[in-house]
GUTI-64410 format. One record per atom (N, C-alpha, C): y, z, x. Coordinates in steps of 0.001 Angstrom, whole numbers, plus 500000, padded with zeros to 6 digits. Atoms other than C-alpha are relative to their C-alpha. Example, Ala and Ser with C-alpha at 12.3 -4.5 7.8 and 13.67 -1.06 7.14 Angstrom:
498810500000500890/495500507800512300/501200500000500900/498810499940499180/498940507140513670/501090500730499230/
***
This chain:
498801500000500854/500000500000500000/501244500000500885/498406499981499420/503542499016501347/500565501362499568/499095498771499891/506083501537501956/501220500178498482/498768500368500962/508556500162499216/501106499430500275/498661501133499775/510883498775501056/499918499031500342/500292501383499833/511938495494501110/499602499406500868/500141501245499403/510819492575503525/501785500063500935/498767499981499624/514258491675503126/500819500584499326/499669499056501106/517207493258501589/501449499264500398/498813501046499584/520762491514500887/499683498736500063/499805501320499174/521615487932502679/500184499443498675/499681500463501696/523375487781498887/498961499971499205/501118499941501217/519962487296496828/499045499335500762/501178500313499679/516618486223497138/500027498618499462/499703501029500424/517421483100495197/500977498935501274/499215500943499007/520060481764498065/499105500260501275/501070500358498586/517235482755500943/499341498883499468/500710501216500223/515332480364498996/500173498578500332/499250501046499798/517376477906499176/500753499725501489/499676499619498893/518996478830502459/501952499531499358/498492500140500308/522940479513501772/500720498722500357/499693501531499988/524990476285501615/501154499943500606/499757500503499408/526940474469503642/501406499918499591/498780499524499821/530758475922503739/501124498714499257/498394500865500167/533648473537501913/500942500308500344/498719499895499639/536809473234502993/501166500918499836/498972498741500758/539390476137502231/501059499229499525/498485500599500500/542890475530500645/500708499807501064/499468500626499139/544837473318502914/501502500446499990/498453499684500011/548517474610502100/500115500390498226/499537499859501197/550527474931498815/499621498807499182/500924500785501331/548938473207495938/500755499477498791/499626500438501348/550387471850492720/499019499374499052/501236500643500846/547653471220489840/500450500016498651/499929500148501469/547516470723486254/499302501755499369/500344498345500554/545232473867485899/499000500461501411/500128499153499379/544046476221488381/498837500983499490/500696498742500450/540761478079487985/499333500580501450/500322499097499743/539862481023489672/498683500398500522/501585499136500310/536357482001490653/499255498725499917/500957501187499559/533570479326491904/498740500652499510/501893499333500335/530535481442489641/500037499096498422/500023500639500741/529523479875486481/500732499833498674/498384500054500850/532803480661484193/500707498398500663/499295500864499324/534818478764486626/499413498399500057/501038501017499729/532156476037487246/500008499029498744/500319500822501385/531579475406483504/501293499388499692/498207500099500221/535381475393482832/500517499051500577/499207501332499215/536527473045485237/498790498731499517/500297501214500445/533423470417484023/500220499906498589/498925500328501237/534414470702480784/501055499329499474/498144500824500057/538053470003481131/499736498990500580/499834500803499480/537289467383483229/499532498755499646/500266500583501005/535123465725480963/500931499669498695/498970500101500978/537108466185478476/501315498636500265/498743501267499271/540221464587480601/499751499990500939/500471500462498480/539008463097483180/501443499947501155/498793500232499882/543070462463483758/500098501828500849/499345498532499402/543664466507484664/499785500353501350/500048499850497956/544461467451488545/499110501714499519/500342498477499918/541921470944488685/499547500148501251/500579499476498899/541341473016491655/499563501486499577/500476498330499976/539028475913491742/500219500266501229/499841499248499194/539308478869494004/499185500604500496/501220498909500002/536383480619495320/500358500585501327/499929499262499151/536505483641497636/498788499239501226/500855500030499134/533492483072499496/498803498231499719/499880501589500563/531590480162498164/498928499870498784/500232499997501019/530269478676494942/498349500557499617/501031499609500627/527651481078493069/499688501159501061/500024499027498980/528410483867495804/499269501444499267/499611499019500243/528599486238493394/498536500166498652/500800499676500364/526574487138490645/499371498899499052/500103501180500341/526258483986489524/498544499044500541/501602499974498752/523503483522492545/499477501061500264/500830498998499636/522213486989492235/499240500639498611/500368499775501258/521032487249488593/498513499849499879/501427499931499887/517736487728486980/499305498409499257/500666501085500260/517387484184485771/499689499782498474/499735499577501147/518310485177482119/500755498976499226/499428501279500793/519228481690480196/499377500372498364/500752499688501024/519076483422476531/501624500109499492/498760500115501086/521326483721473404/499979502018499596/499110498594500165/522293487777473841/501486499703500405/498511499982499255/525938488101474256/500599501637499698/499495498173499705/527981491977474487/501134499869499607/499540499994500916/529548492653471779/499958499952498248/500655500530501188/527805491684468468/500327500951498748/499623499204500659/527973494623467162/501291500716499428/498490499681499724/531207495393467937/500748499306499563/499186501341500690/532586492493466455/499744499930498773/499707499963501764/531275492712463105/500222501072499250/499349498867500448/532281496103462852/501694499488499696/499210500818500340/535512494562463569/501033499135499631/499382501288500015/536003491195462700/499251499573498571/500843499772501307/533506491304459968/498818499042500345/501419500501499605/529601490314459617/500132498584500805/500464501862499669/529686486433459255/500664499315500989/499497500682498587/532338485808462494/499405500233501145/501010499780498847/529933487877464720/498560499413499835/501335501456499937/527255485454463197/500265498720500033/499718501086499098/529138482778464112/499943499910501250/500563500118499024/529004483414466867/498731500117501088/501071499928499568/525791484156467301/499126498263499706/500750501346499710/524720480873466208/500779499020501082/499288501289498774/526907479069468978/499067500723501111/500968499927498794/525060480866471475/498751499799499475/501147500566500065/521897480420469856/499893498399500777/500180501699499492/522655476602470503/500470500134501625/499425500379498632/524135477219474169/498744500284500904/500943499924499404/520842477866475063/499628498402499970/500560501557499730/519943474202474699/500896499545500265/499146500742499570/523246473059475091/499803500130501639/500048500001498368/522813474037479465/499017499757499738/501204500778499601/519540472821479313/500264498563500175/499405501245499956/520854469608478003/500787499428501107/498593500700498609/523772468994480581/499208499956501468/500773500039498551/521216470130483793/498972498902500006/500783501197500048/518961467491482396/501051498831500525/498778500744499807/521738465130481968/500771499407501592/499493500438498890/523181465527485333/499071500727500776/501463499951499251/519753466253487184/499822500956500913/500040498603499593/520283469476488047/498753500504499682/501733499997499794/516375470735488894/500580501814500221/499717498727499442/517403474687488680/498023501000499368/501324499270500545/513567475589487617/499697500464498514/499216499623501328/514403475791483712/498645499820499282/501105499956500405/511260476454481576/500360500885498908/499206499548500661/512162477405478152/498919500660499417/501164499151500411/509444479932477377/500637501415499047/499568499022500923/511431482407475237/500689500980500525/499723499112499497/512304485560475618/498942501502498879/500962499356500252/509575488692475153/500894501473500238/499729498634500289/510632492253474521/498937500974499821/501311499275500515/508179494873474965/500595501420500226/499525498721499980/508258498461474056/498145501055500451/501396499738499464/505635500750475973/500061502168499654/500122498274500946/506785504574473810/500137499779498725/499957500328500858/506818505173470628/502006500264499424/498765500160499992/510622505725470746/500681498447500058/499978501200499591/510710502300472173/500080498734498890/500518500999501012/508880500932469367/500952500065498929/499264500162501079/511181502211466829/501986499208500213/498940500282499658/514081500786468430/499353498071499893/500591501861500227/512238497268468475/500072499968498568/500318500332501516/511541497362464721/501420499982499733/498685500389500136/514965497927464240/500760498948500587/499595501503499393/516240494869466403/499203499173499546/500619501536500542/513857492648465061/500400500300498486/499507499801500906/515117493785461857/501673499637499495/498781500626499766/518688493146462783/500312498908499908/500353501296499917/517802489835464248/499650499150498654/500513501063500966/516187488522461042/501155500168498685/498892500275501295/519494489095458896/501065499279500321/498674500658499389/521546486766461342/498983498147499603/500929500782500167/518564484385460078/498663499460500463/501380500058500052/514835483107459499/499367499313501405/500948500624499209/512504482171462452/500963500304501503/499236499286498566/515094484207465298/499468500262501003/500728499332498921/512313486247466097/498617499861499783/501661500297500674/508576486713466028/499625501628500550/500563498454499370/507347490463466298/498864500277499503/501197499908499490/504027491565467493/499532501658500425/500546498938499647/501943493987467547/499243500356501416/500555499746498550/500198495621470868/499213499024500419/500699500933499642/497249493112470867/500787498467499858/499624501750500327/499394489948469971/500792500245501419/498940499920499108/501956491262472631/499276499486501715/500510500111499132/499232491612475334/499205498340499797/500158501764499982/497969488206474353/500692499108500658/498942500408499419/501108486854475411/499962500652501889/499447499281498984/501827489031478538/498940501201500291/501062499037500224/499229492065479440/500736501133500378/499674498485499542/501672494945480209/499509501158500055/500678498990499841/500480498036480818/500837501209498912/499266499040501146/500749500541477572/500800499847499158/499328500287500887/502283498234475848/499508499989498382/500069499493501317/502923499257471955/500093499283498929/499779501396500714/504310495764470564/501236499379500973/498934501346499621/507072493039471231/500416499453499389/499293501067500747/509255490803470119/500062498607500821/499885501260498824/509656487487471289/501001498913499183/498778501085500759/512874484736470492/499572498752500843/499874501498499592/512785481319471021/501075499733500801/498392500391499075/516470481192472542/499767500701501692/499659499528498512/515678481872475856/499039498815500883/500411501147498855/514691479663479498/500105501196501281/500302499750498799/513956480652482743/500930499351501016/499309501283499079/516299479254485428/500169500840501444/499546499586499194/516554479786489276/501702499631500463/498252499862499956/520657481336489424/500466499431500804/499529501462498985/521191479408492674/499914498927500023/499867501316500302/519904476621492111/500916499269498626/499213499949501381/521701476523488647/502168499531500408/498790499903499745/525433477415490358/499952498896501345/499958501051498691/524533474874493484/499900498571499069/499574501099500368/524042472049491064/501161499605499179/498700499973500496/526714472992489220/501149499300500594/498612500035498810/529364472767491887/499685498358500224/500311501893499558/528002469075493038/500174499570498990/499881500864501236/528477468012489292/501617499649499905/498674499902499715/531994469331489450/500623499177501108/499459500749499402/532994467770492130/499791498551500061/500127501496500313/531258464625491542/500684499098499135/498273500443500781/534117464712488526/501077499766500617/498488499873499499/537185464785490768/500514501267499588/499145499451499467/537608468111490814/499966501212501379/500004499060498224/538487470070494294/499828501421499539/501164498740499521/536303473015495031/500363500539501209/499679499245498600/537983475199497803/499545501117500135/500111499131499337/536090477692499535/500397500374500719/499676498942499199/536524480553501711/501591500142499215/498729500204500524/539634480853499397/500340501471499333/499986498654501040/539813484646498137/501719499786499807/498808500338500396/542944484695495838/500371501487499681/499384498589499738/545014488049496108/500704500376498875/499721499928500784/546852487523493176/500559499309499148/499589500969501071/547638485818489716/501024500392499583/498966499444500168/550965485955488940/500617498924498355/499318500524501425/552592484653485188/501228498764500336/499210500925499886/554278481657484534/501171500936498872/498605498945500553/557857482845482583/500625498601498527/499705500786500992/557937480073479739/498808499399499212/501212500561500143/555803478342477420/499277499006500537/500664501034499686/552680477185478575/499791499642501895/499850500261498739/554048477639481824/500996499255500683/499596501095499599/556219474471481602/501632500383500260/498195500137499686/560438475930481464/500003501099500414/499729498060499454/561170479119483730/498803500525500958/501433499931498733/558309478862486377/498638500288499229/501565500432500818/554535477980485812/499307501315501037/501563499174499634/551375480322486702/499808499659501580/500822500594498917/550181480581489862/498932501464500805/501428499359499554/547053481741492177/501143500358502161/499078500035498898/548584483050495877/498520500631500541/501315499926498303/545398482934499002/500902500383500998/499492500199498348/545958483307502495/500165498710500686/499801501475499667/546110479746502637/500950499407499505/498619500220500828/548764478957500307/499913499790498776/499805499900501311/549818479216496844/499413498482498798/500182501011500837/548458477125493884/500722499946498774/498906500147501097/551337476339491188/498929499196498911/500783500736501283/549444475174487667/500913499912498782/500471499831501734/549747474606483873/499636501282499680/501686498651500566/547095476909483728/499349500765501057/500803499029499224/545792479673485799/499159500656499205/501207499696501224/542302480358484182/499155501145501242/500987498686499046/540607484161485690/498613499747499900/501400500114500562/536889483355485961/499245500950500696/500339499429499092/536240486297488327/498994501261499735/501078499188500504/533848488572485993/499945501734501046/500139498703499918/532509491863487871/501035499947501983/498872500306498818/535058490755491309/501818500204499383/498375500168500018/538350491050489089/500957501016500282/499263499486499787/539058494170489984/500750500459501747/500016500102498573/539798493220493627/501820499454499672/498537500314500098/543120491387492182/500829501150499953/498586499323499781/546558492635492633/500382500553497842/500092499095501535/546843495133488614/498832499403499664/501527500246500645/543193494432487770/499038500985500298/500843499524499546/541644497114489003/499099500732499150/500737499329501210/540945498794485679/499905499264499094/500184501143500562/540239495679484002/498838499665499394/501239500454500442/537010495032483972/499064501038501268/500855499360499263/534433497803485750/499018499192500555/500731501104499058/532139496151488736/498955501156499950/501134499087499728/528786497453487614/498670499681500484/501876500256499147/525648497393489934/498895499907499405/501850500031500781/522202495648488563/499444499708502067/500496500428498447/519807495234491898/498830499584498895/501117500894500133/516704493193492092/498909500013500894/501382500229498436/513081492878494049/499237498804499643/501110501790499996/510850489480494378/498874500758500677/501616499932499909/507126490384495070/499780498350500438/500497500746499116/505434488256497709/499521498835498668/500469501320501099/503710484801495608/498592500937499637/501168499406500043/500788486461493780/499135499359499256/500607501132500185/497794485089493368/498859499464498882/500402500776500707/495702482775490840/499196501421499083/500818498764500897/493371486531489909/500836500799499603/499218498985500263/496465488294489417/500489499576498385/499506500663501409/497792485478486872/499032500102498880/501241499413501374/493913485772485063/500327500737499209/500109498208500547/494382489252484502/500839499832499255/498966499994500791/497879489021483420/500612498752498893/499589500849500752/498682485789481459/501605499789500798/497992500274499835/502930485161481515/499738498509499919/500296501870499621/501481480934481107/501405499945499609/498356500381500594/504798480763478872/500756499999500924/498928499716499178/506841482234481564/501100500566499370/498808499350500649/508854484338479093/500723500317500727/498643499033499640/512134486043479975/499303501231499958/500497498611500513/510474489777480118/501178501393500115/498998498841500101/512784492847478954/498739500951499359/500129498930500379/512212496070477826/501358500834498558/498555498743500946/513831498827475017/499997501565500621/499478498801499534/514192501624477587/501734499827500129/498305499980499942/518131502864477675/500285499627501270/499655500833498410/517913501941481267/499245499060500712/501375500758500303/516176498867480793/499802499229501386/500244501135499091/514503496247482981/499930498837499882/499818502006500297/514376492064483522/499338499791500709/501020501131499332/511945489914484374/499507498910499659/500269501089500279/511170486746485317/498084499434500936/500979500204498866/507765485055486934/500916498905500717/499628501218499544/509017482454489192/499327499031500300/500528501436499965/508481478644490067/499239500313501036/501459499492498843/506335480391493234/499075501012499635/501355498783500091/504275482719491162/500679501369500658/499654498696499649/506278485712492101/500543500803498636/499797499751501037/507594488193489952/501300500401500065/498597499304499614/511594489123490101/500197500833499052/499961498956501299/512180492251488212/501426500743500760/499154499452499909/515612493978487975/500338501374498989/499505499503500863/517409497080486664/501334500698500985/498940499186499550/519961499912487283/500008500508501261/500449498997499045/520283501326490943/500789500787499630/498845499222499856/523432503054491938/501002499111499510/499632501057501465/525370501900488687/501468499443500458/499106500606500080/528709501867490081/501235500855501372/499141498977498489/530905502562493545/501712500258499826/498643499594500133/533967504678493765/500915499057500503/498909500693499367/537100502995493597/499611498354499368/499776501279499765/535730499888492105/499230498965501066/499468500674498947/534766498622495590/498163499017499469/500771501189500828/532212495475494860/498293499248500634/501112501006499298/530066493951497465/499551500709501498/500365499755498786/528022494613500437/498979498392500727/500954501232499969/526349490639500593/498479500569499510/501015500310500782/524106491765498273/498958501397500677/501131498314499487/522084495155500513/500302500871498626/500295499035500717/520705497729497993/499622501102500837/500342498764499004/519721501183498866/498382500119499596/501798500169499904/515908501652499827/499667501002498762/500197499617501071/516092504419496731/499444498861499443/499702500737501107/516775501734494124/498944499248500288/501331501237499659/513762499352495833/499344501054499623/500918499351499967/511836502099495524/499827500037498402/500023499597501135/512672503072491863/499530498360499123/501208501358500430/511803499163491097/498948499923499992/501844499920499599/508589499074492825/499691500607498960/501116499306501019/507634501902490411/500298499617498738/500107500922501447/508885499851487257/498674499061499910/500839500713499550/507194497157488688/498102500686499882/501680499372500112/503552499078489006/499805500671498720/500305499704501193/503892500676485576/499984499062499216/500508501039501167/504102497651483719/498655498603500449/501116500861499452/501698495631486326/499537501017501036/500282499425499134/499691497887488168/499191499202500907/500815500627498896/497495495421489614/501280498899501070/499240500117498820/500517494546491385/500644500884501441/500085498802498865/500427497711493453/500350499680501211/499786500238498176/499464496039496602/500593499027500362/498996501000500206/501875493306496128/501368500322501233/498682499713498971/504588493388499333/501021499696499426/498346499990500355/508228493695498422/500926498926500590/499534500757499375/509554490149499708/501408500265500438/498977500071499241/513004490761499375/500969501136498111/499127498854501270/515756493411497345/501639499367500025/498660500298500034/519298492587496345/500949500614498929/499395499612501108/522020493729494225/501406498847499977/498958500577500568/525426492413492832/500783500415498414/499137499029500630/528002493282490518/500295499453498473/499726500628501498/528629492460486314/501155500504499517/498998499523500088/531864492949484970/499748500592498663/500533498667501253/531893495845482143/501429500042499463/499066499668500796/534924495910479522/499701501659499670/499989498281500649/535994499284478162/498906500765498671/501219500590501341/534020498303474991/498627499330499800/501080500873499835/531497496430476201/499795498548499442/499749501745500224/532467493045474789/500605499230500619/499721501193499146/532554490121476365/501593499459499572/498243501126501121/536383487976475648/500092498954500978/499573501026498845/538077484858476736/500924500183498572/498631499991500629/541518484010475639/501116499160501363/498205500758499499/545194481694476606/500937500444499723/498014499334500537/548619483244476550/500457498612501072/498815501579499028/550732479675476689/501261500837500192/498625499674499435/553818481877477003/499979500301501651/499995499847498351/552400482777480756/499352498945500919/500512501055499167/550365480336481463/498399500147500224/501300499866499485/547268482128481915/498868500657499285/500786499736500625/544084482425480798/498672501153500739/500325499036499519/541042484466481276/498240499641499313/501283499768500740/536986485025480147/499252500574501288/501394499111499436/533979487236481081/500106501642499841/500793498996500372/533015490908480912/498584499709499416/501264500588500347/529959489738479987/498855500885499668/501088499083500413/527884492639480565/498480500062500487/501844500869499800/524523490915482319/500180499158499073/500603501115500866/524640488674479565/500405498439500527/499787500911499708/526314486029481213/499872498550500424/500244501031498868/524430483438482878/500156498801498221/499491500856501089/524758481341478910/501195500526499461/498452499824500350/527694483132477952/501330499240500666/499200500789498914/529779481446480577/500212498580499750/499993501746500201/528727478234479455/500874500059498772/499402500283501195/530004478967475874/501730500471500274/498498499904499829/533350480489477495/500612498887500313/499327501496499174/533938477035479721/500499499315498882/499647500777500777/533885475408476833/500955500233499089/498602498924501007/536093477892474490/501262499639501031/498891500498499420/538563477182477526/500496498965500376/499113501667500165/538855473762477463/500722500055499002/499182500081501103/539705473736474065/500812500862499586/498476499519500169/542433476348474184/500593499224501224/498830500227498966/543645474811477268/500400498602499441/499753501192500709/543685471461475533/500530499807498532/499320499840501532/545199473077472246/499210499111498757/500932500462501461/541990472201469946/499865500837499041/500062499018501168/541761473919466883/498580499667500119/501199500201500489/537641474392466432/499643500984500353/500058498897499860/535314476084466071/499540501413500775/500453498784498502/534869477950469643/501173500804499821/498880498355499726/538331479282469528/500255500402498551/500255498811501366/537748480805465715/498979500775500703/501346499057499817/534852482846467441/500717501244500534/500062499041499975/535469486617467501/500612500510500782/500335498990498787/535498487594470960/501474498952501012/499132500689499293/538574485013471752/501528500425499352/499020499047500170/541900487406472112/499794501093499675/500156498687500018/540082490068471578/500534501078501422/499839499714499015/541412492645473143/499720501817500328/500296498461500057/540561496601474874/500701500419500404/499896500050498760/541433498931476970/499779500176501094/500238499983498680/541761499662480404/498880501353500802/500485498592499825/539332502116482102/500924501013500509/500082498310499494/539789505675483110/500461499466501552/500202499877498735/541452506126486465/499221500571500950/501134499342498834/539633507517489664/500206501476499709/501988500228500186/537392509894489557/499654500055498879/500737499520501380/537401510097485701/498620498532499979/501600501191500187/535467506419486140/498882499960500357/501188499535498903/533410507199488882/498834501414498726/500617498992500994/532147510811486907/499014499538498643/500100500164501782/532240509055483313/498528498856500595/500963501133500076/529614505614484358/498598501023501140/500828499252499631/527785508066486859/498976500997499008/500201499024501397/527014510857484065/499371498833498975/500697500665500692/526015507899481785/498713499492500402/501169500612500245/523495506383483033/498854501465500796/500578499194499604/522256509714484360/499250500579498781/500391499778501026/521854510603481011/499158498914499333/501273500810500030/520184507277479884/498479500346500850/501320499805499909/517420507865482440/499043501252499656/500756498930500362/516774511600481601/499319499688498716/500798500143501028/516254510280477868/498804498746499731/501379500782500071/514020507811479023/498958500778500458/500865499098500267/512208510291480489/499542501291498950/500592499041500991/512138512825477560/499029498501498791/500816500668501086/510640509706475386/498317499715500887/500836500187499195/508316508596478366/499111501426499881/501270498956499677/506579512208477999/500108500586498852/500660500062500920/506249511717474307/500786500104498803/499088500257501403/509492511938472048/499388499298499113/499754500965500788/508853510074469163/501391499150499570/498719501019500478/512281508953468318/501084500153501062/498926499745498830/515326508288470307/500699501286500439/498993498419499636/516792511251472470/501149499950499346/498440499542500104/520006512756471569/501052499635500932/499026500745498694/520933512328474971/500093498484500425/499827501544499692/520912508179474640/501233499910499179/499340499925500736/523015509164471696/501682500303500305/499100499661499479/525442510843473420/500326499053501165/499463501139498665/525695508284476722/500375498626499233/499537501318500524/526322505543473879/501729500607499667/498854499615500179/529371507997472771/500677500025501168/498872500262498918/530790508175476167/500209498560500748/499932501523499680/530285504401476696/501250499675499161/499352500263500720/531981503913473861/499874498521499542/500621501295500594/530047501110472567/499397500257498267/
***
């Protein structure tokens, strides 16, 4: 039996070792003048600029990326192409039922809509649209499934499909598992390869992609739109970009800008890849589909198998660093590998002797509320989307597109959806943030362990870490 720690750990994700990190573009050459200006080279930014550019092929856009495209969590994700988005609830509290089921059916479809376009423009990111599987392995668990698949089937018929223990293990063979759910809206995709063909699509439009470009701060245009009394702009160490439109696509990185720091919270998921395992392991276990695999613990887990027969499984380490501060290229702490591994062996134990290829983390941006937004103020010029929540890797796609059509002043119906101008607020300064997201999820895992050693129904204490979330 390995020790638990990784192989490797960092070098940004296990997804860009795969691939081997890519090959540096050009930074910003001086002062800039564009039509619109986006922000952030992860798959906000990415989608956003092919969009618009499609759209008008005519528009001058330059993105900005700190480090380079899909640096961020964009290339460190669990490979999660599904129709959840953060907020749902929260929105038809409200905005009322049927606008937070509008929008649930646009992401239902944005799950095929990025399938479609990577076909389209021959983007090979490993995409295998096998669902998405939910399994609950307490009986706390279980009653929290019945209720979501219960939810699910009043946003409409054939959402979900829920299963009992033997149908579940049919599917998947987890260990102690109680039942499942399983949706059709979900795919499999490797996150690097996903944000690497991205970027080559984009630019294959005409528009410029500047790396090594970290942008220090977004500053307001002073008229409408931007256009009488100075326009929007993005200010690097390379030189300033004057726009139309300065669009933020910078998710769990925004609070690195100049007043952003309590904006959007930069909260830590990490990840482990298991060596390729082999043909008696797959017997035993099934996964042929290749579902999406989650859980209904309060401090849940993600998993995918991958296109090498491995298994990438993610959750919570160390949820969130004082101050905000964001990145380390992706190193986790040998804890948090460790506390995987033992996810990992409780739901596959015959993966025990399975070596730990490689560990990583990276950062999701967290609203005050936990809902995702995007939104245009033409009086400044500038726009904005993500908090996302983890849900992002299809959410992003449905923001790109919500920001074409405010930046292109379309009336339809992406910008009627819910979660566009919505607005929260700001977190808690230091150390109430630090204390408050620490204390939460401390409390999530204790009440996973009071259910894990036999609650029947949800702790009190999940009850209470949802009240200080404030979700």
């Amino acid at each position: 039996m390995s020790s638990g720690v990784a192989g490797a750990n960092g070098g940004v994700s296990f997804w860009w070792g795969r691939r081997g990190l890519p090959e540096a573009r050009p930074a910003l050459p001086g002062d800039l003048d564009v039509d619109v200006c986006v922000v952030g080279g992860g798959y906000t930014g990415l989608w956003t600029a092919y969009h618009l550019k499609k759209a008008d092929p005519g528009l001058r856009i330059a993105v900005l990326e700190a480090r380079f495209c899909g640096y961020g969590a964009s290339g460190r994700n669990g490979g999660w192409l599904y129709n959840g988005f953060a907020g749902r609830g929260a929105f038809a509290r409200r905005y009322g039922r049927e606008r937070a089921a509008a929008m649930q059916r646009v992401m239902d479809a944005a799950v095929g809509e990025v399938a479609d376009t990577l076909a389209a423009e021959g983007i090979d990111a490993d995409l295998v649209r096998g669902g998405v599987l939910e399994v609950a392995r307490t009986p706390a668990q279980l009653a929290r499934l019945k209720e979501f698949a219960a939810a699910e089937r009043t946003y409409g018929p054939g959402r979900v499909e829920e299963l009992d223990a033997a149908q579940t293990r049919a599917r998947l063979r987890v260990e102690g598992v109680l039942g499942g759910v399983w949706s059709p809206y979900g795919a499999r995709v490797q996150p690097a390869a996903l944000a690497a063909g991205l970027a080559r699509a984009v630019e294959g439009l005409g528009v410029a992609v500047y790396e090594g470009t970290p942008v220090t701060a977004i500053r307001a245009g002073t008229g409408a739109g931007g256009r009488a009394g100075g326009r929007p702009s993005a200010a690097t160490p390379h030189g300033t970009v004057t726009a139309q439109y300065v669009l933020r696509a910078t998710e769990g990185f925004t609070a690195g800008l100049a007043g952003e720091r309590r904006t959007w919270l930069p909260m830590n998921s990490a990840m482990i890849a298991t060596e390729p395992l082999p043909p008696s392991f797959w017997a035993g276990t099934g996964w042929e589909g290749r579902e999406l695999l989650g859980d209904f613990a309060h401090a849940y887990m993600y998993a995918q198998r991958t296109a090498d027969d491995r298994i990438a499984l993610g959750g919570r380490g160390v949820p969130y660093r004082f101050g905000s501060r964001t990145d380390t290229d992706g190193t986790t702490q040998e804890a948090t590998v460790r506390q995987l591994r033992e996810i990992l062996h409780a739901f596959f134990p015959a993966a025990r002797a399975a070596r730990i290829d490689h560990a990583w983390a990276g950062v999701l941006g967290v609203p005050r509320d936990w809902c995702a937004t995007v939104d245009l103020d033409r009086r400044t010029g500038l726009g904005w989307a993500g908090g996302y929540v983890g849900s992002g890797v299809t959410t992003a796609n449905l923001a790109g597109r919500t920001l074409r059509d405010l930046v292109l002043g379309h009336d339809t119906e992406l910008t009627r959806l819910p979660w566009v101008g919505h607005t929260v607020r700001r977190w808690e300064p230091e150390p109430l943030r630090w204390l408050g997201v620490h204390a939460l999820y401390a409390v999530y895992h204790a009440a996973d362990r009071q259910e894990s050693a036999g609650r029947p129904t949800t702790s009190p204490l999940a009850r209470l870490g949802d009240l200080v979330a404030g979700r």
